[in-house]
C-alpha positions in Angstrom: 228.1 -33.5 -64.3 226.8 -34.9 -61.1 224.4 -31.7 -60.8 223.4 -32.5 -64.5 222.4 -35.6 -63.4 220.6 -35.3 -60.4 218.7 -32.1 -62.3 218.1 -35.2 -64.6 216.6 -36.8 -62.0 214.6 -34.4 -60.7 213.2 -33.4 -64.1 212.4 -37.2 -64.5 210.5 -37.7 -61.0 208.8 -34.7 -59.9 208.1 -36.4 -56.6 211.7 -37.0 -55.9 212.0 -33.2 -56.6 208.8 -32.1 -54.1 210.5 -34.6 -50.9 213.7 -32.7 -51.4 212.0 -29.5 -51.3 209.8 -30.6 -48.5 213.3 -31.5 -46.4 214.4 -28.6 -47.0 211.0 -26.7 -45.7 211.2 -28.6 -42.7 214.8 -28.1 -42.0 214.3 -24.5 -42.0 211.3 -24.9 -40.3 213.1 -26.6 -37.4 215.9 -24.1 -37.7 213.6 -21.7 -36.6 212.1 -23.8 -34.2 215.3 -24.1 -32.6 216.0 -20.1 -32.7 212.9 -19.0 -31.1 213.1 -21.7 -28.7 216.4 -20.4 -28.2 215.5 -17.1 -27.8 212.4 -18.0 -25.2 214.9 -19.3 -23.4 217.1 -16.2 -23.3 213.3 -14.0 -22.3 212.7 -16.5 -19.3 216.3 -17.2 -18.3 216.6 -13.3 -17.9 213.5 -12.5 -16.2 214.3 -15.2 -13.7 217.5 -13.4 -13.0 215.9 -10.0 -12.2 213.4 -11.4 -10.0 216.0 -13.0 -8.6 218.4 -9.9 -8.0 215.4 -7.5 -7.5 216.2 -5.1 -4.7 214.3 -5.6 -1.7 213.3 -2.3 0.3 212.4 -4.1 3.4 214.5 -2.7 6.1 216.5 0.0 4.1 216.9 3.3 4.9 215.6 5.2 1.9 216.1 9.9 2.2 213.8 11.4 0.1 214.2 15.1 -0.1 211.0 17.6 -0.9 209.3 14.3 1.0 207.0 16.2 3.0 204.2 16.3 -0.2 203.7 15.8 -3.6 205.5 13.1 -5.0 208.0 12.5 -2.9 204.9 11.5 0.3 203.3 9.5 -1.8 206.3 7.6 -2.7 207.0 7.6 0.7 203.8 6.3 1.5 204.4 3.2 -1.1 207.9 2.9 0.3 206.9 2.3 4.2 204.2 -0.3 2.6 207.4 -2.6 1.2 209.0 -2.1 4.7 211.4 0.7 4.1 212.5 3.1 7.0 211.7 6.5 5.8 214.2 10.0 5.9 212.7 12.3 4.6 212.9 16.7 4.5 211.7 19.8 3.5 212.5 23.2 4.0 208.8 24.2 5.6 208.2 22.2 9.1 204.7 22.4 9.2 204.2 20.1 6.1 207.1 18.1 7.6 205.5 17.6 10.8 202.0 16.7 9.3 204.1 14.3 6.9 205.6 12.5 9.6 202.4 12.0 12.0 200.6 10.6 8.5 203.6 8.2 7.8 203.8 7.1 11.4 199.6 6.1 12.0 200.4 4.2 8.9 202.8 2.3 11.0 205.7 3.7 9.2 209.2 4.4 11.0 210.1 7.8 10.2 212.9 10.4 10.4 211.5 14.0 9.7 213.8 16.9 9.2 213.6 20.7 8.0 216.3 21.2 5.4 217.2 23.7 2.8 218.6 21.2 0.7 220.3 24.2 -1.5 222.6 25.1 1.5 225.4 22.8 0.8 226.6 22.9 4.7 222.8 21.6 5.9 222.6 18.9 3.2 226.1 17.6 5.0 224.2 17.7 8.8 221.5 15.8 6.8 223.5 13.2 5.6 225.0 12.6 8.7 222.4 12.9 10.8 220.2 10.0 8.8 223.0 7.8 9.0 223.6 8.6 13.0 219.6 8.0 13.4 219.3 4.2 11.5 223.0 3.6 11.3 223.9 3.4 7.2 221.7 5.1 3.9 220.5 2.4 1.5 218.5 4.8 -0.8 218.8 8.4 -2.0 215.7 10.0 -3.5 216.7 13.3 -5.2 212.7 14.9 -5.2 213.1 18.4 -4.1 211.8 20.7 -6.7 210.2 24.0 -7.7 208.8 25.4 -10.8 208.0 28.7 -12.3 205.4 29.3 -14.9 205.8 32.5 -17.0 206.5 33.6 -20.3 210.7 34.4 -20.8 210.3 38.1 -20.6 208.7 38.0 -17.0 211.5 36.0 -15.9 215.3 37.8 -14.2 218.0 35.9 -13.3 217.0 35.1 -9.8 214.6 32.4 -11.0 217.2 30.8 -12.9 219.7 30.7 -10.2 216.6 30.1 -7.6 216.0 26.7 -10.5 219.5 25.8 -10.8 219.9 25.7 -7.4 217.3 23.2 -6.5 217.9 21.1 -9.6 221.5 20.8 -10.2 223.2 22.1 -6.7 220.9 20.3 -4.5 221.1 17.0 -6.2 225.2 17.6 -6.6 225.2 18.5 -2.8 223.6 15.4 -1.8 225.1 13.1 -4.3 228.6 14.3 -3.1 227.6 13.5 0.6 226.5 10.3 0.2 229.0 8.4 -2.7 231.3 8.2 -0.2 229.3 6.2 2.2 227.7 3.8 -0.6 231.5 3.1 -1.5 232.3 2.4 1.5 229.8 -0.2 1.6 230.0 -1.0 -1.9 226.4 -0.1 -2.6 223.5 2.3 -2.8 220.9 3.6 -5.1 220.2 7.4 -6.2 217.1 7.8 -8.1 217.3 11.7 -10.0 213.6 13.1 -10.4 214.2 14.8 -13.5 211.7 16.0 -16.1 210.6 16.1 -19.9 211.4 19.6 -19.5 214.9 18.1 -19.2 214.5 16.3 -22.7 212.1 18.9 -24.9 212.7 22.4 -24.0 209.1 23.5 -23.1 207.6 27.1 -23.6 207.2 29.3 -20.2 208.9 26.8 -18.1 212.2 28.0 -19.0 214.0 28.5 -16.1 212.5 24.5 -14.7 213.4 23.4 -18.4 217.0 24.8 -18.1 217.7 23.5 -14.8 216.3 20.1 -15.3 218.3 19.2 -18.4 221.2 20.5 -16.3 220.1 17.2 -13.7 219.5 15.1 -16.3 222.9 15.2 -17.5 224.4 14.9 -14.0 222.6 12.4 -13.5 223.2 10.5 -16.6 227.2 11.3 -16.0 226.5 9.6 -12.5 225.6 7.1 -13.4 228.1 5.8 -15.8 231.0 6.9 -13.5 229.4 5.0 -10.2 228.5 1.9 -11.7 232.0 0.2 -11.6 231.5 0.8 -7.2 228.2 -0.7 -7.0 226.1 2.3 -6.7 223.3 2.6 -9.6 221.8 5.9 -10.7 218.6 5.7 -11.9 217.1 9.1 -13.8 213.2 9.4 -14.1 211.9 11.6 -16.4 208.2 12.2 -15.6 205.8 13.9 -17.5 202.4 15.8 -15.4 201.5 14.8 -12.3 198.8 15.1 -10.4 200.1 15.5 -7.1 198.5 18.9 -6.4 201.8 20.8 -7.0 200.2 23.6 -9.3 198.7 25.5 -5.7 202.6 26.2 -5.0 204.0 26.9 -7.7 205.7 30.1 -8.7 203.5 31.7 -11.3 204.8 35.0 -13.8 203.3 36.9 -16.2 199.5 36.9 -16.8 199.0 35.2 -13.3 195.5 34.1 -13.9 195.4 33.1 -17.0 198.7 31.2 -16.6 197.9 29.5 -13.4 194.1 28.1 -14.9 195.8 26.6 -17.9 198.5 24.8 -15.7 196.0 24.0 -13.4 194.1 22.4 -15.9 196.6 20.9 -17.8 197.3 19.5 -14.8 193.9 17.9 -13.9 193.3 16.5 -17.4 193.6 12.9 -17.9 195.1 13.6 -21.3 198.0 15.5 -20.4 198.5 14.3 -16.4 199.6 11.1 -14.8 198.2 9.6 -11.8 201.1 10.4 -9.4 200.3 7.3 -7.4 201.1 5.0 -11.1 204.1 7.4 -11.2 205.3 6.3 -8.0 205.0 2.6 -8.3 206.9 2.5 -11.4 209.6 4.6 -10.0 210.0 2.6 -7.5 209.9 -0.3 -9.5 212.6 0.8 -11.9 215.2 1.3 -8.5 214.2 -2.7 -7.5 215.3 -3.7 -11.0 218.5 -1.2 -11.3 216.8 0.7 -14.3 219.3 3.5 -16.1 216.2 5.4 -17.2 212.4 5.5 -16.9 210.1 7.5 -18.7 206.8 7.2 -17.2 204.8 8.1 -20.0 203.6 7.1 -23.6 204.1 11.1 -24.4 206.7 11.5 -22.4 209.0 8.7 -24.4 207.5 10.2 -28.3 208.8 13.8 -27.5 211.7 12.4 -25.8 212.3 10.3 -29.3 210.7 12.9 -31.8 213.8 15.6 -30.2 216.4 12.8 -30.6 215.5 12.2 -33.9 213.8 15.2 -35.3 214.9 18.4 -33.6 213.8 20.4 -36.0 210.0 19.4 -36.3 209.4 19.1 -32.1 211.2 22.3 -31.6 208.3 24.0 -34.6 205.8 22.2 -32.3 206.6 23.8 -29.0 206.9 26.9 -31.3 203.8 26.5 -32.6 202.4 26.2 -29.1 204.0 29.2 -27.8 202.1 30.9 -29.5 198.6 30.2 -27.9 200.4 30.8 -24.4 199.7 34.3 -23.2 201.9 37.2 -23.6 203.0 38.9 -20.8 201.4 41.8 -19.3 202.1 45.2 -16.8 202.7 43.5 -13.5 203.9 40.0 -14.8 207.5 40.5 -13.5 206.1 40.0 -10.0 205.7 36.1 -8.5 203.0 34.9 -7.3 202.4 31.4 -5.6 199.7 29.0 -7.5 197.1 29.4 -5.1 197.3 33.6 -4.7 196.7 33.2 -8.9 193.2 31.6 -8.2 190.1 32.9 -10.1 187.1 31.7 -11.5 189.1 30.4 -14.7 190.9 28.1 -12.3 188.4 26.8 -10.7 185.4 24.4 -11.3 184.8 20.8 -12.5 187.9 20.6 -15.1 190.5 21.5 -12.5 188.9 19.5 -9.6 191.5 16.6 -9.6 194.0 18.9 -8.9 192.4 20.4 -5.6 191.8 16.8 -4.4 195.5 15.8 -5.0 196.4 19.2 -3.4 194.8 17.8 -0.1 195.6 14.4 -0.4 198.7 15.1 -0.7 200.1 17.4 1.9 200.3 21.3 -0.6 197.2 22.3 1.3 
C-alpha cells in the first residue's frame, strides 16, 4: 500500500520523482568516489612499501657466473655503479682478467676467478672462496650460458648433455652451495637467467631450448620452496640481446647461412634488446623481490599465446621452421660464431652486433 502511495506520489509530482533519482545518482556517484579513492590509496600505500623495502646493493657481495662478458659484465658494470662488491667467473682467464682490470679503473672492488661452473667440486671452492675473500654472499647471479644453433639433425647427444650441463647442473651446483649460507643468515637472492627458449620451444635451438626450460622450472620450484627462509628466487626470462654473444656461439648445420641470420637477428632492433635496458631491469626486479621478469613486449605474448594457445604458437614456430635452412654434408661438425663468418654476416645490418661484441668483452 505504502509503495502504492508513494508511486502515487511520484506520478503526481514529477519533481519529487527527479530529486529522488538525483539522490540516488549521487549516492552511487559518491560510492564510487569512495572506491576509487579507496583503491588509490591501496596503489600509493603499496608503492610506498616497496620503495621502502627495496633492496639496496650498496656493500653486498653479489657472484655472477659467465661474468667475464656478455650480459653478465655489463650487469656487473651497473652493479659496481649502485655500490656492490663484485665476484665474478668464467671458465677462460683471459676474458677474466681483462673483466676485472675494466671493473677495477671503474673503481669497482672485484674478485675474479676462472671456474668451470659445470664441475660440481670447483663451483664448491667457488663458493667458498667468495665468502673467505668479503666474508658472507648477499647475491647469486646464475648467467653462465652457451648456445648452439643448428637444425635437430646436426645435433648428437653431446650438445644436449654439453646444454644441460650449463643450464640445469651449474645453476643446481651453485644453488645447492649457497642455500645453506643464505639460511644461515636468513637471507639472499638468486636471480636464474633463463630464456624464451625456456617458455616457447624455438626451432634450431633445441638443445638451449631443452635445457633452459629444464632451469626455468628449477628455478620456479626454488623459488616457492626458499621463500618461507628468506631467500627470493627471481627467474628472468629474456628474449635477444645484443651483447655480442653470436661471435661465440656454437653453430651446426649450414654454418654460414645459420650464423648471418642469428647474427642478424641479433642486430635488428625488431627482434633484439639493448642488453644494457636488459640489465637495468633485471636488476631492478631483484631490488623489488620480483618472482618473474620477462624483459620484453614479445617475449611476454609468446610466453602467453603458449599458455593459452599451444596449438596455434607451436604452428607458428612450425611455420617458421620452415624458412630455416636444412642441413647440409659437413653440418654435424661445430663451429664457433666467429669461424662461420662470410660476407652474408657481415655489413651494415649486422653491425650492432660487432660493436657489442667489443664492448662487451667476446672479442
Amino acid at each position: 500500500m505504502r509503495y502504492l502511495q508513494n508511486a502515487n506520489i511520484h506520478e503526481k509530482n514529477p519533481e519529487a520523482m527527479a530529486r529522488t533519482t538525483t539522490d540516488s545518482d549521487s549516492s552511487l556517484s559518491r560510492a564510487m568516489g569512495w572506491a576509487a579513492l579507496g583503491a588509490g590509496a591501496l596503489l600509493a600505500t603499496k608503492a610506498i612499501y616497496r620503495e621502502f623495502t627495496k633492496y639496496d646493493f650498496n656493500g653486498k657481495v653479489v657472484l655472477i657466473t659467465g661474468g667475464a662478458r656478455g650480459l653478465g659484465l655489463i650487469m656487473a658494470r651497473q652493479l659496481a655503479v649502485k655500490g656492490a662488491r663484485i665476484a665474478l667467473c668464467s671458465r677462460t682467464e683471459q676474458q677474466v682478467e681483462r673483466a676485472r682490470k675494466e671493473l677495477e679503473q671503474r673503481g669497482a672492488e672485484v674478485l675474479a676467478l676462472t671456474v668451470d661452473v659445470t664441475r660440481q667440486e670447483q663451483v664448491q671452492s667457488l663458493i667458498q672462496r667468495v665468502i673467505g675473500h668479503y666474508g658472507h654472499l648477499d647475491v647469486l647471479i646464475n648467467n653462465a650460458g652457451i648456445i648452439t644453433g643448428g637444425p635437430q639433425d646436426s645435433m648428437g647427444i653431446e650438445e644436449y648433455r654439453q646444454a644441460m650441463n650449463i643450464h640445469f647442473w651449474a645453476p643446481l651446483y651453485t644453488m645447492h652451495a649457497v642455500i645453506p649460507h643464505f639460511k644461515e643468515r636468513g637471507s639472499g637472492r638468486i636471480v636464474n637467467i633463463t630464456s624464451i627458449g625456456g617458455k616457447v620451444a624455438v626451432p634450431h635451438l633445441l638443445p638451449y631450448s631443452a635445457s633452459k626450460f629444464a632451469m626455468v622450472g628449477l628455478s620456479e620450484g626454488m623459488h616457492n620452496e626458499l621463500r618461507k627462509f628468506g631467500i627470493k628466487v627471481t627467474t628472468v626470462v629474456p628474449h635477444l640481446m645484443r651483447t655480442g654473444s653470436p661471435r661465440n656461439a656454437f653453430i651446426k648445420g649450414n654454418h654460414e647461412v645459420e650464423y648471418a641470420l642469428f647474427k642478424f637477428l641479433d642486430s635488428s632492433p625488431l627482434f633484439s634488446q639493448d642488453a644494457r635496458v636488459a640489465a637495468r631491469t633485471i636488476i631492478k626486479a631483484v631490488e623489488y623481490g620480483e618472482r618473474e621478469v620477462i624483459l620484453t613486449v614479445s617475449a611476454r605474448l609468446a610466453t602467453v599465446l603458449q599458455g593459452v594457445a599451444p596449438g596455434w604458437m607451436n604452428a607458428v614456430m612450425g611455420l617458421a621452421n620452415r624458412f630455416l635452412p636444412d642441413n647440409v654434408e659437413g653440418g654435424d661438425k661445430t663451429r664457433r660464431g666467429y669461424e662461420s663468418e662470410s660476407d652474408l654476416s657481415r655489413g651494415p645490418a649486422t653491425e650492432r652486433t660487432d660493436k657489442a661484441a667489443l664492448d662487451n668483452n667476446e672479442v
